[in-house]
C-alpha positions in Angstrom: -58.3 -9.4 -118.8 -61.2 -9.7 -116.6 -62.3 -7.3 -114.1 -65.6 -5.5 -112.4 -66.7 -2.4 -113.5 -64.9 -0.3 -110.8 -67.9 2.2 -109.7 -70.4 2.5 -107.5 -70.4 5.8 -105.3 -68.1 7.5 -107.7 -68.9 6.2 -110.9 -72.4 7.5 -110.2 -70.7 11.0 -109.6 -68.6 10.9 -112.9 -71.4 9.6 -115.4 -73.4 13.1 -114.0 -70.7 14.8 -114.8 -70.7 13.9 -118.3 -74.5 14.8 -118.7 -74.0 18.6 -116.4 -77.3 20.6 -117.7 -79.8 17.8 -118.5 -82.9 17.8 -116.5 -82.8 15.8 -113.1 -85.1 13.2 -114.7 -83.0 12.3 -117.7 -79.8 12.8 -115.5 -81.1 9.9 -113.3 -82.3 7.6 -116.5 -78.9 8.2 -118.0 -77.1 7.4 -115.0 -78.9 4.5 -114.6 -79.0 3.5 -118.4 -75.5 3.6 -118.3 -74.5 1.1 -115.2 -77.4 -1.6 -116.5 -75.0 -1.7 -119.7 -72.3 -2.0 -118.1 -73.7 -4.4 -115.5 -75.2 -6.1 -118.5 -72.0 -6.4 -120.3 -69.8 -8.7 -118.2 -72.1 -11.6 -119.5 -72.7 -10.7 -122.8 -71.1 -9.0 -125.9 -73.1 -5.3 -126.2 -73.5 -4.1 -130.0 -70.3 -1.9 -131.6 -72.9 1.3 -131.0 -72.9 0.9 -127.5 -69.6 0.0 -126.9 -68.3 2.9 -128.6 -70.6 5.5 -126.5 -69.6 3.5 -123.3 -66.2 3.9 -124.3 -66.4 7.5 -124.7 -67.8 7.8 -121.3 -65.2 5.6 -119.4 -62.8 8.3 -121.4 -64.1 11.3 -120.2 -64.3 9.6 -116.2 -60.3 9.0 -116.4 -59.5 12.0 -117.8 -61.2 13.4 -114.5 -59.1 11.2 -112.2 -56.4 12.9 -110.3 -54.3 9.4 -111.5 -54.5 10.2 -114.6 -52.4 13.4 -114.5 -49.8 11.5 -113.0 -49.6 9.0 -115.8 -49.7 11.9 -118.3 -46.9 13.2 -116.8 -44.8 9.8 -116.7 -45.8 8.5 -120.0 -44.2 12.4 -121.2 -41.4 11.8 -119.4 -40.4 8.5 -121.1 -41.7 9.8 -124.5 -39.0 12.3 -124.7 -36.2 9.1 -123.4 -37.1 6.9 -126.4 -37.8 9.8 -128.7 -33.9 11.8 -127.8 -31.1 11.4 -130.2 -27.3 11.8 -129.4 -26.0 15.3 -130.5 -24.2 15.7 -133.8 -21.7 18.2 -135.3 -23.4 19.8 -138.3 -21.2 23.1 -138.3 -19.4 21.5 -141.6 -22.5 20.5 -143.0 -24.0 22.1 -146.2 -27.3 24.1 -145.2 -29.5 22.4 -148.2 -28.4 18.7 -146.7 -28.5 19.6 -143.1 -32.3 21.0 -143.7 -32.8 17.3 -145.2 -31.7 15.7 -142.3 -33.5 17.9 -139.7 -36.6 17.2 -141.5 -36.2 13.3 -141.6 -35.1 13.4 -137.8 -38.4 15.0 -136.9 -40.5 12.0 -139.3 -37.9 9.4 -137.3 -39.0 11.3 -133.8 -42.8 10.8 -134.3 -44.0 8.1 -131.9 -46.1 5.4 -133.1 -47.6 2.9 -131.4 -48.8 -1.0 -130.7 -51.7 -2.4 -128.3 -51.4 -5.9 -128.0 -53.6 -8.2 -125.6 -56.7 -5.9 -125.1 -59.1 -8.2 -124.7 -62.6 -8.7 -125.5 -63.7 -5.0 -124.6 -67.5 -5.3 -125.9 -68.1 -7.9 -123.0 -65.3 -6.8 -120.0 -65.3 -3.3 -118.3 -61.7 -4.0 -117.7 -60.7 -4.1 -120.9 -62.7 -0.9 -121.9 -61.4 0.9 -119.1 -57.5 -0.3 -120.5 -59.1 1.1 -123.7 -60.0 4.6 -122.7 -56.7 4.7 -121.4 -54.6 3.8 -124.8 -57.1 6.3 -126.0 -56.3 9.0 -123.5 -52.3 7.8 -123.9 -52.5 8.7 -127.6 -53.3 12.1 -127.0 -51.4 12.9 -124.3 -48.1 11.5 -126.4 -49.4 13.3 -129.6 -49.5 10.0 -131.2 -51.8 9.6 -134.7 -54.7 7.4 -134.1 -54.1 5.9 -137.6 -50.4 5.4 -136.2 -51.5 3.0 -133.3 -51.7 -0.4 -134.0 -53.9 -3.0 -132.3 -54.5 -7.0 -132.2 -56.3 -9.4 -129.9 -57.2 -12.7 -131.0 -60.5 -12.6 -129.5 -61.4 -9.5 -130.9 -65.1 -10.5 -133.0 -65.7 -8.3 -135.8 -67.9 -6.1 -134.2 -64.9 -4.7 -131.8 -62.7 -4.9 -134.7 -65.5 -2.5 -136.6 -65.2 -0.3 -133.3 -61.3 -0.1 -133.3 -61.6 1.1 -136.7 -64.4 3.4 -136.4 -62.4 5.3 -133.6 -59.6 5.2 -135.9 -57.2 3.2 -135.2 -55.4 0.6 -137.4 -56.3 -2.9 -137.0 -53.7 -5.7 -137.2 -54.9 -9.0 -139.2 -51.8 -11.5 -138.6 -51.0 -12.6 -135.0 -47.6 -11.6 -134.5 -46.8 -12.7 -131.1 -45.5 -9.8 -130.2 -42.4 -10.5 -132.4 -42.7 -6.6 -133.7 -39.4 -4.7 -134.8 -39.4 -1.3 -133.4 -38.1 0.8 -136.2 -38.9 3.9 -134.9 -39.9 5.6 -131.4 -42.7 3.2 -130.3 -45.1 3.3 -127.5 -46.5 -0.7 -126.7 -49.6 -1.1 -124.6 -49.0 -4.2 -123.1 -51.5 -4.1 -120.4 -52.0 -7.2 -118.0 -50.5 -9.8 -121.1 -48.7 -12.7 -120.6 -44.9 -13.3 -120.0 -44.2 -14.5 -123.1 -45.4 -11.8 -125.2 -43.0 -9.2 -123.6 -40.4 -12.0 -124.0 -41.1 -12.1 -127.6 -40.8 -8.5 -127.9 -38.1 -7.9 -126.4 -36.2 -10.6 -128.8 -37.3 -9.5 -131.6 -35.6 -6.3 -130.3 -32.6 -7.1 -129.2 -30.0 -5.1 -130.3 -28.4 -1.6 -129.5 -29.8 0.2 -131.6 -33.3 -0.9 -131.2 -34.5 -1.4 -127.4 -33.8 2.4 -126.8 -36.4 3.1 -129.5 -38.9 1.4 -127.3 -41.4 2.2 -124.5 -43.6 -0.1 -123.0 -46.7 0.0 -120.7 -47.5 -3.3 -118.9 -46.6 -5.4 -116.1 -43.4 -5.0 -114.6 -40.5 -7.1 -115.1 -39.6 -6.6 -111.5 -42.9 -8.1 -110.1 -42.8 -10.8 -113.0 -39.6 -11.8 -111.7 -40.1 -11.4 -108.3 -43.3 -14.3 -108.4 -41.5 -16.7 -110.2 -38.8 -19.1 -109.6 -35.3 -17.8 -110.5 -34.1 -20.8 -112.4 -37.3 -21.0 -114.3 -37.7 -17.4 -115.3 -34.1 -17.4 -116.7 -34.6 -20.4 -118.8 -38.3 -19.6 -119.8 -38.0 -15.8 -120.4 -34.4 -15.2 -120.6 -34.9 -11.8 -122.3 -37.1 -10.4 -119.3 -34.5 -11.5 -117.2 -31.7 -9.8 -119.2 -33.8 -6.6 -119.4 -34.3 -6.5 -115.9 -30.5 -5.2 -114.9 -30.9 -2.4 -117.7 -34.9 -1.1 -118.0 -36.2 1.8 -116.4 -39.4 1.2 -114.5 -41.7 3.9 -113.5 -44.9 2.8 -111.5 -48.1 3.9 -112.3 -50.5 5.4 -109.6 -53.5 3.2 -109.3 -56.6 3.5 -107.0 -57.8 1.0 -105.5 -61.7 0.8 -107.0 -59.2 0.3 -110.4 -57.0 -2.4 -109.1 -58.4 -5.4 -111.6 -57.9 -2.8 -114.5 -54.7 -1.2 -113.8 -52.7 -3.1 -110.9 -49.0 -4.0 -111.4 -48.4 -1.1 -114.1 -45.4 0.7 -114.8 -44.2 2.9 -117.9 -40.8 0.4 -118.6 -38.2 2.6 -120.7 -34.4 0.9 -122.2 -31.7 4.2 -121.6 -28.7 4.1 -124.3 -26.7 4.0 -120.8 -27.9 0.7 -119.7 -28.1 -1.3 -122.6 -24.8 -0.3 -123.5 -23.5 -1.9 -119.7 -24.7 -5.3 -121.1 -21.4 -7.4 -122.4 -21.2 -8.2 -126.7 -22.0 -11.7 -126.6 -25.2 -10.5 -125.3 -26.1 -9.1 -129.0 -24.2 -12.1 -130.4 -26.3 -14.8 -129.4 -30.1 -14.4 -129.4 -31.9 -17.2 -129.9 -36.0 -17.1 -130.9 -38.0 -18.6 -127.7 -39.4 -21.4 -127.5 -40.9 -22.6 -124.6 -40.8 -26.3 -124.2 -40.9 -26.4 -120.6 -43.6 -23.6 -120.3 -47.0 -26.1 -119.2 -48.9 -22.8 -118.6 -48.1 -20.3 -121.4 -49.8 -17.0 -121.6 -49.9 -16.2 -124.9 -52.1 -17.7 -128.2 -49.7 -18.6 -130.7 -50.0 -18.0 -134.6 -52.2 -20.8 -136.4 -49.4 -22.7 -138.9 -50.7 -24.7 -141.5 -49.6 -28.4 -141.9 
């Protein structure tokens, strides 16, 4: 995930916003403080301290973005797909039972949420940019910060120490995406490799299952629309599948943030389409593999011989 600090003439305007009623002076040293970090930061790692008060800032210059509203609004939108159940008849129900269930639809209703693939956000703008914006996503969807999950292997222990210290729960296994979704799930997938979506999407593949799941990242339409037909169906058969089925929603992005957010769409799996895909669909679901893949995105879980 690499990427310039998208800036400049604007940035300049949204870090004074952030520091409104300080003197001109220290406005101007702030300002300036905080682009030589940044600046500073595509070559080298800064310490968890700065990081975390970068990423603070970055937060409060999205949430200022007219773009942003517009993902609020999509991401709330597909929140309420994943998270809607099919209407029961509960007339004949006893009151004591039915007040049971309603309470243990509402736990089942809560989103939760996985970040895979951030990247090493301590030494790439991008990444903390994609950051602020899980962060931001969390809110908007009500989602506990605790409740969000998150695993890179490049993360060093002093980003790991920042994930934690904003709250969120750090993974310690590489999973390879290969992440059941047992309950309404948001997965911030941003700018990964093929193979990890592919991976997610088998370990998901069943009825009951893909509905349950939301996904911000790359589009499958644009994966599939760069890559050889015959390749892409072997390779990443799931994608391929999941194509004919998925709703995609693109996300607005301007064009100083087109190496953080380019290619993104909210990517949701309606009851109605999965259900159009034939039964020897479910039957037959096979783990990837990848043999033929020279150039594979993804870095796979260490075994030991």
């Amino acid at each position: 995930m690499s990427g310039r600090l998208p800036g400049d003439e604007k940035a300049q305007r949204g870090s004074r916003r952030h520091i409104r009623g300080v003197q001109p002076q220290r406005a101007a040293r702030s300002s300036w403080m905080w682009r030589k970090l940044s600046n500073e930061s595509e070559t080298q790692r800064l310490s968890p301290c700065v990081t975390l008060l970068l990423c603070s800032l970055y937060r409060s210059e999205l949430r200022c973005e007219d773009f942003w509203q517009e993902w609020k609004g999509l991401l709330l939108a597909a929140g309420s797909t994943s998270r809607s159940k099919p209407p029961e008849d509960k007339d004949s129900e006893d009151p004591t039972e039915q007040l049971e269930e309603d309470r243990e639809d509402r736990q089942c209703q809560q989103l939760e949420s996985v970040c895979y693939g951030l990247g090493s956000f301590s030494s790439c703008a991008a990444a903390r940019y994609q950051l602020a914006a899980l962060l931001l996503l969390l809110d908007a969807a009500q989602i506990p910060l605790e409740d969000c999950y998150v695993y890179d292997p490049v993360f060093s222990t002093g980003e790991r120490d920042v994930l934690r210290k904003l709250g969120l729960t750090v993974l310690t296994k590489n999973e390879e995406g290969k992440r059941l979704a047992t309950k309404p799930t948001l997965f911030f997938l941003m700018h990964c490799g093929k193979a990890l979506y592919n991976n997610l999407l088998w370990k998901n593949w069943r009825k009951q299952s893909l509905p349950s799941m939301t996904i911000i990242g790359n589009s499958f339409n644009s994966m599939r629309d760069r890559a050889i037909d015959r390749e892409f169906e072997r390779d990443y058969s799931y994608i391929s599948q999941a194509v004919g089925v998925c709703e995609e929603r693109q996300l607005p992005c301007p064009p100083r943030f087109t190496d953080v957010f380019s290619d993104t769409a909210v990517i949701t799996f309606p009851a109605s389409g999965v259900n159009r895909l034939p039964q020897a669909t479910w039957a037959e679901s096979p783990e990837p593999q990848y043999q033929h893949c020279s150039d594979l995105e993804i870095i796979r879980r260490q075994t030991q011989s």
